[in-house]
SEROLUM-328997 format. One record per residue (C-alpha): residue in one letter; x, z, y. Coordinates in steps of 0.02 Angstrom, whole numbers, plus 50000, padded with zeros to 5 digits. Layout:
<pts>
A;X;Z;Y
...
</pts>
This chain:
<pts>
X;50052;48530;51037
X;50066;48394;51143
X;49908;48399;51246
X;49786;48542;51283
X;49616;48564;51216
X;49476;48513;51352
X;49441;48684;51443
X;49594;48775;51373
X;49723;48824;51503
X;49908;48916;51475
X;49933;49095;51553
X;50038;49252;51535
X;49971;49388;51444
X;49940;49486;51589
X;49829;49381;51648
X;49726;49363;51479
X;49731;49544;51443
X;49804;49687;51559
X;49882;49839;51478
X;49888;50033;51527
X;49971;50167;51445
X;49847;50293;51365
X;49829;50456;51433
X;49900;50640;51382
X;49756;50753;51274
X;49832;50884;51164
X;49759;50934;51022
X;49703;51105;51072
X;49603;51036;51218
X;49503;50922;51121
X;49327;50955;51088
X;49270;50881;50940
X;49121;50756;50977
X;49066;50583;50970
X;49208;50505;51059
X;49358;50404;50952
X;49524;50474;51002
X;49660;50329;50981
X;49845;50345;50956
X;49990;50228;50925
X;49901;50214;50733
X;49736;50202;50762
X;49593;50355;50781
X;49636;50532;50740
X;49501;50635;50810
X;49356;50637;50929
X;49345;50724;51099
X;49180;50751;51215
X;49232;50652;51348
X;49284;50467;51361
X;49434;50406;51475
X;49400;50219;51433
X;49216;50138;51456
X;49218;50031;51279
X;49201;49898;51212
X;49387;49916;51213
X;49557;49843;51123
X;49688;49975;51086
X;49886;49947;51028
X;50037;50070;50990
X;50158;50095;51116
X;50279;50208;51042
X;50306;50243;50846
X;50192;50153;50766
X;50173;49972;50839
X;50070;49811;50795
X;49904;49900;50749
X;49770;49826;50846
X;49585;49905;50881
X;49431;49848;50948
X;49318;49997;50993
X;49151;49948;51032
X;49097;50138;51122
X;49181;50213;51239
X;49330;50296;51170
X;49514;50407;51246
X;49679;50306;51198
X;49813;50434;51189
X;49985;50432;51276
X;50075;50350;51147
X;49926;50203;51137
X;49904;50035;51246
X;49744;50008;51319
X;49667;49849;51392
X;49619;49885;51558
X;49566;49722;51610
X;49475;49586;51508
X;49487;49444;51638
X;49327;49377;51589
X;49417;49361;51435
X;49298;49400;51266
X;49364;49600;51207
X;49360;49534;51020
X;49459;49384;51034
X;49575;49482;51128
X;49586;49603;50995
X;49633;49455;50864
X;49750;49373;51006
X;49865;49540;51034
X;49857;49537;50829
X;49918;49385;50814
X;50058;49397;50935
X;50132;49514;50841
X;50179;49640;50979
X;50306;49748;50849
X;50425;49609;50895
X;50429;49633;51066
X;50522;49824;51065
X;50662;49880;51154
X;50773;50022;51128
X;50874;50084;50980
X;50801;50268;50956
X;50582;50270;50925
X;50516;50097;50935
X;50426;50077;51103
X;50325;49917;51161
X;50347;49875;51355
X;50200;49822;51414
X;50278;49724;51552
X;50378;49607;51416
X;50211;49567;51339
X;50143;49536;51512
X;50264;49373;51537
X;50233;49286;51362
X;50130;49132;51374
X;49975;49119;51260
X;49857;48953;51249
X;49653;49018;51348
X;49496;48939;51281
X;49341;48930;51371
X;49240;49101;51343
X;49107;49008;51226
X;49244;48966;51124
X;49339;49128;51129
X;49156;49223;51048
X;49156;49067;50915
X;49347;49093;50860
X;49298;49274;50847
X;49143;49252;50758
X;49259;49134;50633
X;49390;49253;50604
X;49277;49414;50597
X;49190;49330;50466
X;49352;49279;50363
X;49404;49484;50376
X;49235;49537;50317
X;49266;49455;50145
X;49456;49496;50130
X;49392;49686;50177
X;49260;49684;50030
X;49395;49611;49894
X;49510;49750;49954
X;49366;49859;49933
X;49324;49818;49770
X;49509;49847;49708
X;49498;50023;49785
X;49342;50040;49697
X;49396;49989;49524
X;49554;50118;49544
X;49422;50241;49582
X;49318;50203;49454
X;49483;50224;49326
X;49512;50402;49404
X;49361;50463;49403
X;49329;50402;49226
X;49472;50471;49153
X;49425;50675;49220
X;49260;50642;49156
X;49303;50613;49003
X;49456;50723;48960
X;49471;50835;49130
X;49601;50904;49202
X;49758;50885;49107
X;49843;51035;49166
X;49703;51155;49156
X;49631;51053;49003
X;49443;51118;49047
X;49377;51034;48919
X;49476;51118;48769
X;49561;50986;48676
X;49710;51032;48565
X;49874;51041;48673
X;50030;50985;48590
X;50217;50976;48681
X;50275;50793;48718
X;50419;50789;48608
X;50321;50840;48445
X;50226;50675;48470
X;50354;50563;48508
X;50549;50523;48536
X;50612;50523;48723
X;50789;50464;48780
X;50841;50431;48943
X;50889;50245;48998
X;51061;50199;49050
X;51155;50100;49196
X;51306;50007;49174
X;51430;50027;49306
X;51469;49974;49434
X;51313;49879;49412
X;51362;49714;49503
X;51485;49684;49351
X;51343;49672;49248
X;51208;49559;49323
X;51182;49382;49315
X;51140;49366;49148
X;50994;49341;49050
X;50924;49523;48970
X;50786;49587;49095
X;50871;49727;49193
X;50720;49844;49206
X;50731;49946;49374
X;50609;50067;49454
X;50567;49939;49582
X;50494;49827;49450
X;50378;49945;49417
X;50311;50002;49573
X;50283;49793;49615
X;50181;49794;49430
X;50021;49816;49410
X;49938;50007;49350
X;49992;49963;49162
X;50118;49828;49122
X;50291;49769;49155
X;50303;49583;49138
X;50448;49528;49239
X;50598;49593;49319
X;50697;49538;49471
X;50843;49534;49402
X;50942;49515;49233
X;51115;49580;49160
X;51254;49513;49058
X;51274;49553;48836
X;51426;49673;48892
X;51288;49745;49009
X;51183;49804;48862
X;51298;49867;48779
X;51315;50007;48923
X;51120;50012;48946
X;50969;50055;48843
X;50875;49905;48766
X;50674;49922;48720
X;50572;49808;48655
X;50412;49752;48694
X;50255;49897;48711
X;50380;50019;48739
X;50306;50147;48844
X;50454;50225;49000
X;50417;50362;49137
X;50508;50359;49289
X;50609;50520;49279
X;50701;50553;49463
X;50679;50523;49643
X;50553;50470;49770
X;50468;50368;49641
X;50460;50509;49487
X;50309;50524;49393
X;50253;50371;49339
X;50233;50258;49175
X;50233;50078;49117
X;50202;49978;48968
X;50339;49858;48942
X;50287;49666;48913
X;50443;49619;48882
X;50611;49679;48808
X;50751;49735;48909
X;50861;49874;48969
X;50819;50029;49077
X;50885;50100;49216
X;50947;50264;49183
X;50800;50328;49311
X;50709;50284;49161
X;50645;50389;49017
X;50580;50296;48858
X;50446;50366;48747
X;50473;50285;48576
X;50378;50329;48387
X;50235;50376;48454
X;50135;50487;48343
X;49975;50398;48282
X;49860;50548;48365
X;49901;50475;48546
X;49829;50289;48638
X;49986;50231;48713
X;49870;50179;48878
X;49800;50346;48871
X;49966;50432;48875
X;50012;50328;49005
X;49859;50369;49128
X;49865;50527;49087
X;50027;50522;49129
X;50003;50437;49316
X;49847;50555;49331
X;49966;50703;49385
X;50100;50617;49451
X;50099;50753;49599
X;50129;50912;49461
X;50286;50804;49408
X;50370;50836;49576
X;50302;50993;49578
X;50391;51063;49436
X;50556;50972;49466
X;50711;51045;49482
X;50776;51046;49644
X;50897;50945;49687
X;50963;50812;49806
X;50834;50720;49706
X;50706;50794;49606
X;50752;50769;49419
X;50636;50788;49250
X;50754;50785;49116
X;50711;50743;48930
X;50708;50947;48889
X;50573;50962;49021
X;50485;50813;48947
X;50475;50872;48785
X;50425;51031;48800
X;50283;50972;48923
X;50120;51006;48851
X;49991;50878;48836
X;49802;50868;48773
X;49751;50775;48626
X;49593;50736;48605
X;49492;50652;48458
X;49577;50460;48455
X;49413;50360;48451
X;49397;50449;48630
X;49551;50374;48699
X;49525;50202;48606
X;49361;50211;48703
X;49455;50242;48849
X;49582;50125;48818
X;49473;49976;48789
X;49385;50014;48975
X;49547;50025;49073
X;49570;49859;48996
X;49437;49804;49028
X;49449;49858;49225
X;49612;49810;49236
X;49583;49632;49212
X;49432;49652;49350
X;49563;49734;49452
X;49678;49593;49432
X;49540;49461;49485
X;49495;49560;49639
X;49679;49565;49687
X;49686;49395;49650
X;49559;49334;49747
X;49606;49457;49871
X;49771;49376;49907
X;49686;49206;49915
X;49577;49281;50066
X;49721;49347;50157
X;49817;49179;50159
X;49653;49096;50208
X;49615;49217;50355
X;49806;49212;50407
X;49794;49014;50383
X;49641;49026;50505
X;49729;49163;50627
X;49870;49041;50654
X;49762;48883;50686
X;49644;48987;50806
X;49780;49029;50914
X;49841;48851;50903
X;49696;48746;50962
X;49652;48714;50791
X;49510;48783;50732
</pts>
C-alpha cells in the first residue's frame, strides 16, 4: 500500500492490544458458576469469580495456539491463555478479528510445546483505523461469520439428521432392539482383503486409481470418486482391482471402521477390505451406514496390536441385522436424498469461507 487511509495510523501490536499471561486456577478450586473459564483452546469450565472485567479477547499461549475469543462478560483466562489487558481505545471485537488475522501460531519459539511470546507479537506492525471504522469492519466481518456459522450448521444438522434416522428406524445394531433377523457378514456376501504392491513408489505414476485410505477420509459420507494418485499395469497385477459400486471397509489403523462406495474402478490398498456379491436381502448404502454407525465397536473388538487389525475371519463372522428390504430402500433413497443437501450446504459453505477470508484480508488491508 502505498499511502495510508485518512485517519489510519501504523503501530506495534502492543500498542493496539496489550497482552498478559492468564492466571493459575486448578481444577479442584473451581466453583462451578456463571463465569467462562478460558484456556489455550477456548472455555472449559466456569468458576464463581472473574479475574478479567469482560468484554474481553483471549489467545493460547502454550499448546494450543491461534484460537482467538471475544468474551463479552467477565470471564478467568487460565495460565496457559493470553489475555488483552489493554484495549487502547482500540474496539475489543476488531481486536479479536485483528489477533485472528495475524495469525499468532506463526510467531512460536521453542522446539518442545509450542509457546507464543507475547513480547514478539508486541513489536509486529499492524495498519489502526479510526474507532468508527474499527466497530464498522467488525460489524462487516461479524456479519460474514454469522452466515458461514449457519451453513456449517446446517451440515452438522443434516449428519444428525442421518444418525438419528438410521436408530429410529433399525436401532441399535449391536443390541438389535428392534428384533430383526441377524445374519453373519460372510453368509451375505464375499470379503477379501486389498493388496499393495511393493515398494509402492515402483508402482505409481500410472493411470489405474490407486485407492488409499486417505481418499476416503477426504470423500464425502458415501462415495469415492477420485483418488490422489494412480499406479502402473505391473502395479495391478500386485494389487486388488474393483469396479465401480464396489462397496470396501477400512480394516486397520487409526482410520478402521469405516466404508465407501466406489465411483470408480481401481485398486485397494491392502488396509482395504472389499465386500463383493452382495446378497440381494441387503441395500448396499444401508450396509454401509450401518457399517459407519458403530465405527467405535470396530476398534473395540480389534485385536491388539501395534495397530488394531479386523481381519476377513472377524468380518465374516460379524453378525449383522437384516431387516425387511423395502425398509432399507426407504432408507436408502433418504440418505440420498440428504446427501445431496449435505453436499450443497458444504458447497456453499466453502464459498462463505473464501468470501469471509477474502473480506478478513482486505479489512486488515485498508480495503474494505
Amino acid at each position: 500500500m502505498s499511502s495510508l487511509p485518512t485517519g489510519w495510523t501504523i503501530k506495534p501490536l502492543g500498542d493496539v492490544a496489550t497482552l498478559q499471561r492468564g492466571f493459575d486456577l486448578p481444577v479442584q478450586h473451581r466453583i462451578p458458576s456463571d463465569v467462562p473459564v478460558f484456556a489455550a483452546n477456548g472455555p472449559v469450565g466456569t468458576h464463581n469469580t472473574p479475574k478479567v472485567k469482560g468484554p474481553g479477547v483471549v489467545t493460547g499461549r502454550s499448546g494450543t495456539l491461534g484460537e482467538v475469543h471475544y468474551v463479552e462478560t467477565d470471564y478467568w483466562p487460565l495460565n496457559t491463555a493470553l489475555w488483552v489487558k489493554d484495549f487502547h481505545g482500540n474496539d475489543p471485537k476488531w481486536v479479536a478479528r485483528l489477533l485472528k488475522w495475524m495469525r499468532l501460531e506463526t510467531h512460536t519459539r521453542g522446539t518442545g510445546v509450542p509457546t507464543l511470546n507475547r513480547n514478539l507479537v508486541h513489536v509486529v506492525p499492524v495498519l489502526v483505523p479510526p474507532p468508527e471504522e474499527q466497530r464498522r469492519i467488525a460489524a462487516i466481518l461479524d456479519r460474514a461469520d454469522a452466515v458461514r456459522r449457519k451453513r456449517q450448521e446446517a451440515i452438522a444438522l443434516t449428519e444428525e439428521l442421518l444418525r438419528s434416522t438410521f436408530l429410529e428406524m433399525f436401532g441399535d445394531p449391536i443390541t438389535n432392539p428392534k428384533g430383526w433377523e441377524m445374519k453373519p457378514l460372510g453368509s451375505l456376501c464375499t470379503i477379501v482383503r486389498g493388496g499393495s504392491p511393493r515398494p509402492i513408489n515402483e508402482y505409481l505414476g500410472g493411470t489405474v486409481p490407486w485407492i488409499k485410505i486417505g481418499d476416503g477420509t477426504d470423500s464425502d459420507d458415501i462415495y469415492i470418486s477420485k483418488t490422489a494418485e494412480a499406479i502402473k499395469p505391473e502395479g495391478v497385477k500386485r494389487s486388488r482391482y474393483l469396479e465401480p459400486g464396489s462397496l470396501i471397509f477400512a480394516n486397520c489403523g487409526v482410520s478402521l471402521g469405516f466404508a465407501r462406495i466406489l465411483q470408480i474402478g481401481g485398486c485397494i490398498h491392502d488396509g482395504w477390505l472389499a465386500f463383493s456379491d452382495i446378497d440381494q436381502s441387503l441395500n448396499k448404502i444401508y450396509l454401509l451406514k450401518l457399517l459407519n454407525s458403530i465405527t467405535n465397536h470396530f476398534r473395540a473388538i480389534a485385536p491388539d496390536g501395534t495397530q488394531p487389525n479386523l481381519n476377513t475371519s472377524i468380518m465374516k463372522e460379524f453378525n449383522v441385522p437384516v431387516p425387511p428390504l423395502h425398509f432399507q430402500e426407504n432408507f436408502s433413497a433418504l440418505t440420498e436424498e440428504l446427501t445431496s443437501s449435505k453436499e450443497q450446504f458444504v458447497g456453499a459453505s466453502k464459498e462463505s469461507d473464501n468470501l469471509f477470508n477474502s473480506l478478513l484480508q482486505r479489512a486488515f488491508r485498508g480495503e474494505l
